[in-house]
Backbone as ProteinMPNN parsed JSONL, in Angstrom:
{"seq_chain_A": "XXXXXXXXXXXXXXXXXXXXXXXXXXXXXXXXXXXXXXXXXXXXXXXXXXXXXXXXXXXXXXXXXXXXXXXXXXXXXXXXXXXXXXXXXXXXXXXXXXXXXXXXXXXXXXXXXXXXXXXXXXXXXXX", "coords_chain_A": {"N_chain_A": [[1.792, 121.478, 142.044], [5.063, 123.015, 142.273], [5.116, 126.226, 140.013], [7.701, 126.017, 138.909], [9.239, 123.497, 139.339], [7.307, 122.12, 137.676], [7.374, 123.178, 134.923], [10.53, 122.405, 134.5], [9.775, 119.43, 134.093], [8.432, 119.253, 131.87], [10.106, 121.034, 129.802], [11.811, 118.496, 129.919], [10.912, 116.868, 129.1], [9.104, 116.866, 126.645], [7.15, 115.807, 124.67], [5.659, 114.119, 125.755], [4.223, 116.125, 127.4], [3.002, 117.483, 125.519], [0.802, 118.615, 125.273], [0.333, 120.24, 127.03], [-0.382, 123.019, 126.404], [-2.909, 123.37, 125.358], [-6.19, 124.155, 124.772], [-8.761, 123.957, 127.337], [-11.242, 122.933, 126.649], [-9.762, 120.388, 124.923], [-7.967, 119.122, 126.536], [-6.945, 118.531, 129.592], [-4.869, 119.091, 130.355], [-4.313, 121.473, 130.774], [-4.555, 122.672, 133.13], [-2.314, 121.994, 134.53], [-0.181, 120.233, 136.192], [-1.343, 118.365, 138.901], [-0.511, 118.272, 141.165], [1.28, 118.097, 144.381], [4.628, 118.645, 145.674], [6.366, 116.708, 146.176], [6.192, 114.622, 145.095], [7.204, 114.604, 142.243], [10.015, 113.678, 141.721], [9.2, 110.484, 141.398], [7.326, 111.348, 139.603], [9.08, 112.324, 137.473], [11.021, 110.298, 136.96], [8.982, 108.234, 136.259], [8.295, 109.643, 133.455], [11.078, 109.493, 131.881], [11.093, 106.822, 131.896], [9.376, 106.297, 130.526], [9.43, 107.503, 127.993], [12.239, 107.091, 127.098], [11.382, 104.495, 126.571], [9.391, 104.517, 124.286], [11.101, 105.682, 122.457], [13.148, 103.897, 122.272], [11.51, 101.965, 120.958], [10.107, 101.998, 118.188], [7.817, 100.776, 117.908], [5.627, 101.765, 119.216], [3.611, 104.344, 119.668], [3.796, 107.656, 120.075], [3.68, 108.721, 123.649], [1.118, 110.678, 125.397], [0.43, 112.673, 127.971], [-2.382, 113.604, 129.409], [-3.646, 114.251, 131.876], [-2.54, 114.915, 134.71], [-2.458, 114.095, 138.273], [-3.786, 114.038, 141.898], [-5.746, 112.008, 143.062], [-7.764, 110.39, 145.358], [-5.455, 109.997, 147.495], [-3.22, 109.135, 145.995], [-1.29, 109.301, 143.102], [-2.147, 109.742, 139.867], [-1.632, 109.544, 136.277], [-2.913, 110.048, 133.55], [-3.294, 109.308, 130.154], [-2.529, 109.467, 126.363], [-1.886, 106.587, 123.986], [0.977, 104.462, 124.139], [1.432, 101.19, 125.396], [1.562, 97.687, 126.449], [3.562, 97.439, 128.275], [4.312, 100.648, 128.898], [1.498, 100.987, 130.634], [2.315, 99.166, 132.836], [4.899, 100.564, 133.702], [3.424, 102.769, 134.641], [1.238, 101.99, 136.391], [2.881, 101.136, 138.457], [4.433, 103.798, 139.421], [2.0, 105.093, 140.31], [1.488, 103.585, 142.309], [3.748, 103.601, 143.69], [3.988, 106.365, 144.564], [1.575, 105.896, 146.74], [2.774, 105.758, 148.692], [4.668, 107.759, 149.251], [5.112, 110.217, 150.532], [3.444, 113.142, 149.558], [3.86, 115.845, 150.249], [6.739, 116.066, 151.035], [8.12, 114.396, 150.273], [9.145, 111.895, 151.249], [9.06, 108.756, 153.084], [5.175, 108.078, 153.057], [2.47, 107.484, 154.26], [-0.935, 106.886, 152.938], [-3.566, 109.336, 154.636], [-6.662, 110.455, 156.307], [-10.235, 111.214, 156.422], [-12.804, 111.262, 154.185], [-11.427, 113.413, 152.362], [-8.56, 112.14, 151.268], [-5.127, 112.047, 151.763], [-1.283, 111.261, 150.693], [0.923, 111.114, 153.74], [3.927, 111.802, 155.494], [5.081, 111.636, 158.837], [5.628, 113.988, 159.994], [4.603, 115.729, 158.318], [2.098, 115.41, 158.263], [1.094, 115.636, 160.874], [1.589, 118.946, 160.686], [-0.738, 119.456, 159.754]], "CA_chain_A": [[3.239, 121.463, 141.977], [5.58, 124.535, 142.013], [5.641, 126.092, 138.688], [9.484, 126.176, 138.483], [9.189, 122.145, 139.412], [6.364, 121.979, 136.292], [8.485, 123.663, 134.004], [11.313, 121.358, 134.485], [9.671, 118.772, 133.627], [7.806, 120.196, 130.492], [11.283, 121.251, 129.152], [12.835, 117.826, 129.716], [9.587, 115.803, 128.201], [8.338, 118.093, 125.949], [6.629, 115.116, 123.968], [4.591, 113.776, 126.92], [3.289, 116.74, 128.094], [3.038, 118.383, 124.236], [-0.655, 118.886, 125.586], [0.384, 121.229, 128.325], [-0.6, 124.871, 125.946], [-3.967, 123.506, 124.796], [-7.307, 124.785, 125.517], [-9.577, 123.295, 128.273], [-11.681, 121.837, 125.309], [-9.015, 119.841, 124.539], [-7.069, 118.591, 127.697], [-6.887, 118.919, 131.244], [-3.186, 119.359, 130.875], [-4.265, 123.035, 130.92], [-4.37, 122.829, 134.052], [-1.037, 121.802, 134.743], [0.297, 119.643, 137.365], [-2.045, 118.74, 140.053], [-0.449, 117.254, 143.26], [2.166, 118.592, 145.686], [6.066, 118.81, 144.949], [7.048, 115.302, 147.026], [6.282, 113.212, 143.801], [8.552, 115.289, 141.608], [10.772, 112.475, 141.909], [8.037, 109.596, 140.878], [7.082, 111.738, 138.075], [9.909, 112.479, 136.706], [11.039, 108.95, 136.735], [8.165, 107.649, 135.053], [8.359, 110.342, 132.053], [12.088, 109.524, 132.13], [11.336, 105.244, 131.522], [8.189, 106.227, 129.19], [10.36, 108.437, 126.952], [12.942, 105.997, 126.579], [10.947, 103.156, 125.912], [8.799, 105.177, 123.391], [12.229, 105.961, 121.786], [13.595, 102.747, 121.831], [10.312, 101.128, 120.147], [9.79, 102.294, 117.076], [6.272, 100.197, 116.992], [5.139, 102.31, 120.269], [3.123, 105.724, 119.279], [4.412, 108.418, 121.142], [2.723, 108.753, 125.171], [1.276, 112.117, 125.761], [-0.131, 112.846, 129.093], [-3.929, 114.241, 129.315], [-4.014, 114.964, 133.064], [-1.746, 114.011, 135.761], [-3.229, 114.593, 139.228], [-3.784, 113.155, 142.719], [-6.63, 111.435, 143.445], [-7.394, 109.198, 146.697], [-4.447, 110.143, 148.079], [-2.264, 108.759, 144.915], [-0.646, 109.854, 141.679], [-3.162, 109.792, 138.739], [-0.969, 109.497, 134.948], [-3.568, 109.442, 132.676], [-2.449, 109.623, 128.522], [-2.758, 108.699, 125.062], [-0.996, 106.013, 123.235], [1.57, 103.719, 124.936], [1.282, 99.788, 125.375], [1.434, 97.123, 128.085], [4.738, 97.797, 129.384], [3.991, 101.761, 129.841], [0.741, 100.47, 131.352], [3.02, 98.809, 133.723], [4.983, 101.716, 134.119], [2.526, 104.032, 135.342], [0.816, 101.391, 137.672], [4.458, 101.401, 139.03], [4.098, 105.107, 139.82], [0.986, 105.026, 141.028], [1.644, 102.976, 144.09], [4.589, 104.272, 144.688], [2.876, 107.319, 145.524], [0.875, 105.955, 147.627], [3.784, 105.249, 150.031], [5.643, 108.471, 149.365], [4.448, 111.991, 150.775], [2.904, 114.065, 148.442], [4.844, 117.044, 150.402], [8.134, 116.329, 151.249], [8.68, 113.056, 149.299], [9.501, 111.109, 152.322], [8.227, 107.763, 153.139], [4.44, 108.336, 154.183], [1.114, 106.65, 154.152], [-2.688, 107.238, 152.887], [-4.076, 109.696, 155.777], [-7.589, 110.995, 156.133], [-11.274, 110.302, 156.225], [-13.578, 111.492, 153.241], [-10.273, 114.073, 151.7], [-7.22, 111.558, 151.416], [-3.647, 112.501, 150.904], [-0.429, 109.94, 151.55], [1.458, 111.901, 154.133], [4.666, 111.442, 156.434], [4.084, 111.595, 159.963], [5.722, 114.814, 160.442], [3.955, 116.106, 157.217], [0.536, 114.989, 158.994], [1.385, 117.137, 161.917], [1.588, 120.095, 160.299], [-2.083, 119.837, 158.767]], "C_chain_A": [[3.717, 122.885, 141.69], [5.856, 124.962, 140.495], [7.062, 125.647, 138.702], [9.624, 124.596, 138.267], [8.315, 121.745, 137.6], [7.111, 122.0, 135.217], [9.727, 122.742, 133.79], [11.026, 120.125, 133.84], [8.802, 118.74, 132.164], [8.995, 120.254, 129.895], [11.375, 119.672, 128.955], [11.448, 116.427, 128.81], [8.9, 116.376, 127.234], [6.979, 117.103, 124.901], [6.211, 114.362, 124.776], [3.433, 114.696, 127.528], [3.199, 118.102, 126.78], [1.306, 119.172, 124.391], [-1.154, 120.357, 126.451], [-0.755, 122.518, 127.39], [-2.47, 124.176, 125.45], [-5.099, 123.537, 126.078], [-8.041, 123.711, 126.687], [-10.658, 122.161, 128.072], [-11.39, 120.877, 124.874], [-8.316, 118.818, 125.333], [-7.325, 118.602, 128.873], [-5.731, 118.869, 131.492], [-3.284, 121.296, 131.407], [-4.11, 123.488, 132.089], [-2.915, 122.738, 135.219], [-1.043, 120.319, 135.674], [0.063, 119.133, 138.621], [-1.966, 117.828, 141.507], [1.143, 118.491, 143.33], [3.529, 118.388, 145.14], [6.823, 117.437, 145.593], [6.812, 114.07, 145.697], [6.633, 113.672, 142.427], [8.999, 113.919, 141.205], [10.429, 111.385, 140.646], [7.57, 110.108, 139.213], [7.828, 111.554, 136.985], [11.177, 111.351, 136.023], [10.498, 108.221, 135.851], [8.098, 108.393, 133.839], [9.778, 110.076, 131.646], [11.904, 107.831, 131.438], [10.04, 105.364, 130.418], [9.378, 106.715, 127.786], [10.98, 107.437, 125.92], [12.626, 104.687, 126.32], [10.129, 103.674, 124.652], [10.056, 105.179, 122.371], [12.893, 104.986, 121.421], [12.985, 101.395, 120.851], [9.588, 101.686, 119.4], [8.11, 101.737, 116.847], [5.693, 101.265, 117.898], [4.723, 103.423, 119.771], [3.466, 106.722, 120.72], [3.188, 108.775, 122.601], [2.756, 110.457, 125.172], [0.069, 111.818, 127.133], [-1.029, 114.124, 128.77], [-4.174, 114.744, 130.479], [-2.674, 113.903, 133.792], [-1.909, 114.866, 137.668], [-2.842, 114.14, 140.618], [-4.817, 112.933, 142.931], [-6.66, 110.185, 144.13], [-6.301, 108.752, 147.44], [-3.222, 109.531, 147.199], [-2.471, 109.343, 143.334], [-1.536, 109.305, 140.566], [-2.155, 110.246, 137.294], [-2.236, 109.299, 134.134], [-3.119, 110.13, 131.19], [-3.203, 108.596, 127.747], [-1.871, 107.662, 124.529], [-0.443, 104.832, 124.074], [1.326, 102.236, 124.642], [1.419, 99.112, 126.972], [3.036, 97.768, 129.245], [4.583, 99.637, 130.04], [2.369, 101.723, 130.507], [1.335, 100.209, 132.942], [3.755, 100.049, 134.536], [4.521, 102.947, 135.217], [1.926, 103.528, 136.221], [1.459, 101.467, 138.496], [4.218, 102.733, 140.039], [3.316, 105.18, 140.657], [1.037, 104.455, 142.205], [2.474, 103.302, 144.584], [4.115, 105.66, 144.936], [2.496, 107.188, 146.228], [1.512, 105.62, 149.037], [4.93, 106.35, 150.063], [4.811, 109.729, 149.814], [4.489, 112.244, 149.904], [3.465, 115.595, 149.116], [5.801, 117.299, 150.047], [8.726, 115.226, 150.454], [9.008, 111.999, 150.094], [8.629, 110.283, 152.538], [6.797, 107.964, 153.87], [3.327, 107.285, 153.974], [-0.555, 107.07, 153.961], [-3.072, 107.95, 154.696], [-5.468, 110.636, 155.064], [-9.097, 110.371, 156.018], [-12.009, 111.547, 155.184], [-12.183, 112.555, 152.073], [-8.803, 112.971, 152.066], [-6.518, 112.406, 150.848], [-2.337, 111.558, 151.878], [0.693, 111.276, 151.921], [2.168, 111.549, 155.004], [4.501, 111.987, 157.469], [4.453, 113.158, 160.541], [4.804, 115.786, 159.413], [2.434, 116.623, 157.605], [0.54, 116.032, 160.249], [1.212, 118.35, 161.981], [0.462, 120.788, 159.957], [-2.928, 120.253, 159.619]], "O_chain_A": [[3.078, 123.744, 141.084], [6.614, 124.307, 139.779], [7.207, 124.489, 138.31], [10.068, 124.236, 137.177], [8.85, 121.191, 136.64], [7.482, 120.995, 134.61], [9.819, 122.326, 132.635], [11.862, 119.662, 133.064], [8.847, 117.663, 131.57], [9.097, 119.246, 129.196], [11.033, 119.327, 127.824], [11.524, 115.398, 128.139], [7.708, 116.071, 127.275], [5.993, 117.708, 124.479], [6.565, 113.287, 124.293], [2.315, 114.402, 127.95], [3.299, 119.308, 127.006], [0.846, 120.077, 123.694], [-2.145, 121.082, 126.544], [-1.86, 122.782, 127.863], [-3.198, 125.14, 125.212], [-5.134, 123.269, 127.279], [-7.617, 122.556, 126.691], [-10.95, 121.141, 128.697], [-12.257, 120.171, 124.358], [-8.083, 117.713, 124.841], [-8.537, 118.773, 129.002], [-5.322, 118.644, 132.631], [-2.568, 122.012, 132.107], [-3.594, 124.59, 132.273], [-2.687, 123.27, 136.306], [-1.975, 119.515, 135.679], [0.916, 119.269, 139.499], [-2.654, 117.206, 142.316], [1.692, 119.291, 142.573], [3.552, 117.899, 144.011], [8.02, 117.317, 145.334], [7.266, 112.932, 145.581], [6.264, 112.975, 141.481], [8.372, 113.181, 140.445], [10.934, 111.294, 139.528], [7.509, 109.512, 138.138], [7.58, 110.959, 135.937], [11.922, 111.485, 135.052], [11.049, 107.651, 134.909], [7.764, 107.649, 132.917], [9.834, 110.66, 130.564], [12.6, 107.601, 130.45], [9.848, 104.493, 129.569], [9.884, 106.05, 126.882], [10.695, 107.068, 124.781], [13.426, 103.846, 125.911], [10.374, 102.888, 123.737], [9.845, 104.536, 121.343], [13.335, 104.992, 120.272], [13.512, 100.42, 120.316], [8.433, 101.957, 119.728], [7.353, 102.11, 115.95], [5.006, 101.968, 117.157], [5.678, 103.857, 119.127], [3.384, 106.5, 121.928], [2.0, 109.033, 122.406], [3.693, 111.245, 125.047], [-0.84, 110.99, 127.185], [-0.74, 115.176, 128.2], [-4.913, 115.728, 130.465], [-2.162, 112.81, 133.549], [-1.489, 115.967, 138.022], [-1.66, 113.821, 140.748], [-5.322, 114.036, 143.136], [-6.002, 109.183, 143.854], [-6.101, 107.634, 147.914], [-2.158, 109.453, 147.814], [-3.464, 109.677, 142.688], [-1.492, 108.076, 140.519], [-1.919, 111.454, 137.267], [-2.593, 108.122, 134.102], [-2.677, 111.276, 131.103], [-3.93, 107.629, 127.975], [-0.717, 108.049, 124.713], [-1.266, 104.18, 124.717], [0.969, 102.032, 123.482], [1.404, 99.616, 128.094], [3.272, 98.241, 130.357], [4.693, 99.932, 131.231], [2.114, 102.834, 130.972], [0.977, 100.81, 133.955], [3.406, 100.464, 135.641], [5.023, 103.636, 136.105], [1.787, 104.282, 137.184], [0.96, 101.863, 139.55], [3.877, 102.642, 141.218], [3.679, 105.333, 141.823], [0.516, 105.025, 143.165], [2.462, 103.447, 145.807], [3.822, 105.729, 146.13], [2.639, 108.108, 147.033], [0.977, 105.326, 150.105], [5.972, 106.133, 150.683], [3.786, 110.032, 149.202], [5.36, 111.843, 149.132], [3.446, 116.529, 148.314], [6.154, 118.152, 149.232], [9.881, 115.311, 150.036], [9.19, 110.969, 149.445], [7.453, 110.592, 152.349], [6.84, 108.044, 155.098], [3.601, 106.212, 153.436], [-1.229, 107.526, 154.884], [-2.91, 107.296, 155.727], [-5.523, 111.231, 153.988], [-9.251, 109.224, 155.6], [-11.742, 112.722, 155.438], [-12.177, 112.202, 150.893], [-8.142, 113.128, 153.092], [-6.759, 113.209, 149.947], [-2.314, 111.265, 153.073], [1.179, 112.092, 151.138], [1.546, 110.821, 155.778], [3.757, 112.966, 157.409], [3.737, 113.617, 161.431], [4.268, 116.722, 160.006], [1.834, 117.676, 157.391], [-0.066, 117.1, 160.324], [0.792, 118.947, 162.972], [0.325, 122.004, 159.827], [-4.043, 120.623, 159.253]]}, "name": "protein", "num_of_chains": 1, "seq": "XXXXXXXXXXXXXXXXXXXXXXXXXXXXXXXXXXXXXXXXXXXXXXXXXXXXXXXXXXXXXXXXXXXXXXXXXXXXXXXXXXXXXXXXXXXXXXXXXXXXXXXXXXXXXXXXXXXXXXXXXXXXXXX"}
């Protein structure tokens, strides 16, 4: 993802992705951000309904995100803490990914044999 995109969402979650500055030892947030700028969106959605359910449920321990990736051509959330409903949540995410370009954000579909990535058809074109 583009820093500037990263950053954005770092600022506006700062207690999801409180992981981001630590060492490699520690996280794999260090790494930052690791898919394409088309699930922006998706992301920022799901840190957006975690937040506020975290906030609204006092029993809930706060969600921090440990890596967030793409793998098999879909959105990878993985974190600490949470419960069934941000369980739910993030399954949520996760598939919708797999029906949104990971470019442009536009409706696409799982493409590829042994390297997947879900890509719209003009997206696919380009590769």
């Amino acid at each position: 993802m583009k820093q500037e995109l990263q950053e954005i969402l770092y600022t506006k979650y700062k207690l999801i992705f409180k992981q981001k500055d630590l060492s490699m030892r520690q996280t794999c947030m260090c790494w930052g951000i690791e898919h394409d700028d088309g699930w922006f969106h998706i992301l920022d959605v799901l840190c957006h309904q975690i937040q506020q359910h975290v906030d609204q449920r006092k029993d809930v321990v706060q969600v921090e995100a440990t890596q967030v990736k793409e793998k098999f051509g879909s959105l990878r959330f993985y974190y600490n803490a949470g419960d069934n409903y941000v369980e739910g949540l993030v399954d949520m995410a996760e598939a919708l990914s797999s029906r949104t370009c990971e470019i442009c954000g536009n409706p696409g579909k799982i493409c590829g044999i042994g390297w997947y990535k879900t890509l719209c058809d003009e997206c696919e074109g380009k590769k």
